[in-house]
N, C-alpha and C positions, 0 to 999 in steps of 0.2 A: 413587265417591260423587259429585264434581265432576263426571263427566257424566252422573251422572242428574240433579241438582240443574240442568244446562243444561237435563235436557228438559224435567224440572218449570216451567220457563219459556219455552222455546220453542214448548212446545206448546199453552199456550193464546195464544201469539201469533199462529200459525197460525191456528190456528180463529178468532179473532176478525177478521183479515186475511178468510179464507176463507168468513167469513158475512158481511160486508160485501160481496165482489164476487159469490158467487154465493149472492146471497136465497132465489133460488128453489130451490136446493138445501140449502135449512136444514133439513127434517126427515132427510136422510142426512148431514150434517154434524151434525146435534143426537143421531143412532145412533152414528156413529163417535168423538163427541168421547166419550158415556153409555160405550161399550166400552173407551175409553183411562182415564175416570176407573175402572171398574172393573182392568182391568189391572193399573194404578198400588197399588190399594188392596192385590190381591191381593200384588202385588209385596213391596209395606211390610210387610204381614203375615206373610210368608217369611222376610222380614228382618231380621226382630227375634226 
């Protein structure tokens, strides 16, 4: 559980990192973050 709760935080620091230096790749950065939040969702759902 403590490392999904790290990725639950590392991974929107990525992406926020990763849309700041490449702008111009924000609509495939804006796809892969949309597929990580679904993932995550489906994850929790399994979970419980």
């Amino acid at each position: 559980m403590a490392f999904f709760l790290s990725n639950v935080v590392t991974v929107p620091c990525i992406y926020v990192v990763g849309k700041e230096i490449n702008n111009h790749r924000w609509n495939l950065l804006e796809d892969e973050f949309i597929d990580m939040v679904n993932f995550l969702v489906a994850y929790l759902a399994e979970d419980s």
